[in-house]
C-alpha positions as CSV (number, residue, x, y, z in Angstrom):
1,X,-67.9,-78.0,-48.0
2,X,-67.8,-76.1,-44.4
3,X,-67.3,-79.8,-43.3
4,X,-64.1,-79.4,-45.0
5,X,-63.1,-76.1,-44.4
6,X,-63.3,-77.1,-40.5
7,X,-61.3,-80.0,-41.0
8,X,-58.3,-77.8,-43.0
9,X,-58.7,-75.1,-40.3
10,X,-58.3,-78.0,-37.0
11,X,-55.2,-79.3,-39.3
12,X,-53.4,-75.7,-39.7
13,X,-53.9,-75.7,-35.7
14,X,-52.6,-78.3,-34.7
15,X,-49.5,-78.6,-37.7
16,X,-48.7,-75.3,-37.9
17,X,-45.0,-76.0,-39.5
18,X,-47.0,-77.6,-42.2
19,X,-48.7,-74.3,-43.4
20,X,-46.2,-71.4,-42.8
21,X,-42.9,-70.2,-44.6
22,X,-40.7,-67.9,-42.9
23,X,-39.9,-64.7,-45.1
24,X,-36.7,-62.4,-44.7
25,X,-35.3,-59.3,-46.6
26,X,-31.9,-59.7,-48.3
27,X,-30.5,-56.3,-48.7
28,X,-28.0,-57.2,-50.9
29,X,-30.4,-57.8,-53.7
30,X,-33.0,-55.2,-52.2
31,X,-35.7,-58.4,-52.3
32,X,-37.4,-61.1,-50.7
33,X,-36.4,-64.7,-49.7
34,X,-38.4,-67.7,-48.3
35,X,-37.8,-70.4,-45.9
36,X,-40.3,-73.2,-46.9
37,X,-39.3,-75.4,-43.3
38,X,-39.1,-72.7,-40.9
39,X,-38.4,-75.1,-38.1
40,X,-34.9,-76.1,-39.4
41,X,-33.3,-73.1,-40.1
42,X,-30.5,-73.7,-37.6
43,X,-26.6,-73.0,-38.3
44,X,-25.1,-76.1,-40.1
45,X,-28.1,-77.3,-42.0
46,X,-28.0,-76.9,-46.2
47,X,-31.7,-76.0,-46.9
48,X,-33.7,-74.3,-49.8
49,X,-34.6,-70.3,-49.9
50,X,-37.0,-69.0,-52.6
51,X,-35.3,-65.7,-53.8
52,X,-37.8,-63.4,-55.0
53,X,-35.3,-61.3,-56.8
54,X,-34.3,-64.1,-59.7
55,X,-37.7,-66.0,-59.3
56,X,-35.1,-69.4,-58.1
57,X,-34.7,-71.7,-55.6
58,X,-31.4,-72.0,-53.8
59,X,-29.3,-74.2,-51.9
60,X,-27.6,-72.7,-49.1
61,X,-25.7,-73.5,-45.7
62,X,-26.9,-72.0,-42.6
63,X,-23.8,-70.1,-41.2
64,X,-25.5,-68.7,-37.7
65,X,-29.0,-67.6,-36.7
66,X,-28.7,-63.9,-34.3
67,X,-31.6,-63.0,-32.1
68,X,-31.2,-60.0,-31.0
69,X,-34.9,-58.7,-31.6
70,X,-34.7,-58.7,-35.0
71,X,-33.5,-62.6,-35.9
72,X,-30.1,-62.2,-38.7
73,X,-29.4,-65.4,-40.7
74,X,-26.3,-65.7,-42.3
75,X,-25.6,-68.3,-45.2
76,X,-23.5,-69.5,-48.0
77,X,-25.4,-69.7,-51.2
78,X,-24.2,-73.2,-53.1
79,X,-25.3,-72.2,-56.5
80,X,-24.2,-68.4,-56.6
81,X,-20.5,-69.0,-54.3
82,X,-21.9,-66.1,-52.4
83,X,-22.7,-65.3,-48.3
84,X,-25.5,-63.9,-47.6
85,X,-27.3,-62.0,-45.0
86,X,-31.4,-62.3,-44.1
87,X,-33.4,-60.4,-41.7
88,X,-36.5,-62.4,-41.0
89,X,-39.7,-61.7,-40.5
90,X,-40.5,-62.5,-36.4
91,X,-41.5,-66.0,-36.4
92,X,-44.6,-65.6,-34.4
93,X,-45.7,-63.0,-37.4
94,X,-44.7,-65.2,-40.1
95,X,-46.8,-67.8,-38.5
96,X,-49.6,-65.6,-38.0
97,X,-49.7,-64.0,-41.4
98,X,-49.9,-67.4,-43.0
99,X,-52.5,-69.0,-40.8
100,X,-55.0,-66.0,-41.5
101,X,-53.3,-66.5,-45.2
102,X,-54.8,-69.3,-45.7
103,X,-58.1,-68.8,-44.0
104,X,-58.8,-66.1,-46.4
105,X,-57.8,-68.8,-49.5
106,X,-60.8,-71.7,-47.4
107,X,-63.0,-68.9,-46.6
């Protein structure tokens, strides 16, 4: 078992896109969202969010990604006809908080 545990932990290190989400806050709906494939968030790509506030997924078109400290992501939501706004988590964070995430789960 700690064979294993080793061998999941040496994975997450090296494939750390494989194991982390990127979380944001939408204000409009005072809630959560989740990008599952933080590395492709980037303006003209349709992806998938997870949007706490109606427990769906959603299909939206990445309008423009600010950094400016905090990162803003803008997008058009395909299944509601509606633009959004996200501030994310910082990515380093996000990362973070998922790696020792999922240590605690293998530990």
């Amino acid at each position: 078992m700690k064979k294993i545990v080793l061998i999941i932990i040496f994975l997450m290190i090296l494939c750390p896109a494989l194991v982390c989400s990127w979380d944001g806050y939408d204000y409009d709906t005072d809630d959560y969202i989740e990008f599952d494939h933080p590395f492709s968030v980037k303006s003209g790509n349709d992806l998938e969010i997870y949007d706490y506030s109606d427990e769906t997924y959603h299909d939206v078109y990445v309008i423009s990604v600010k950094r400016n400290g905090t990162v803003v992501i803008e997008v058009f939501d395909h299944d509601t006809g509606d633009y959004r706004t996200f501030e994310m988590m910082d990515e380093i964070k996000a990362q973070e908080s998922a790696f020792l995430l999922k240590l605690k789960d293998h530990a």
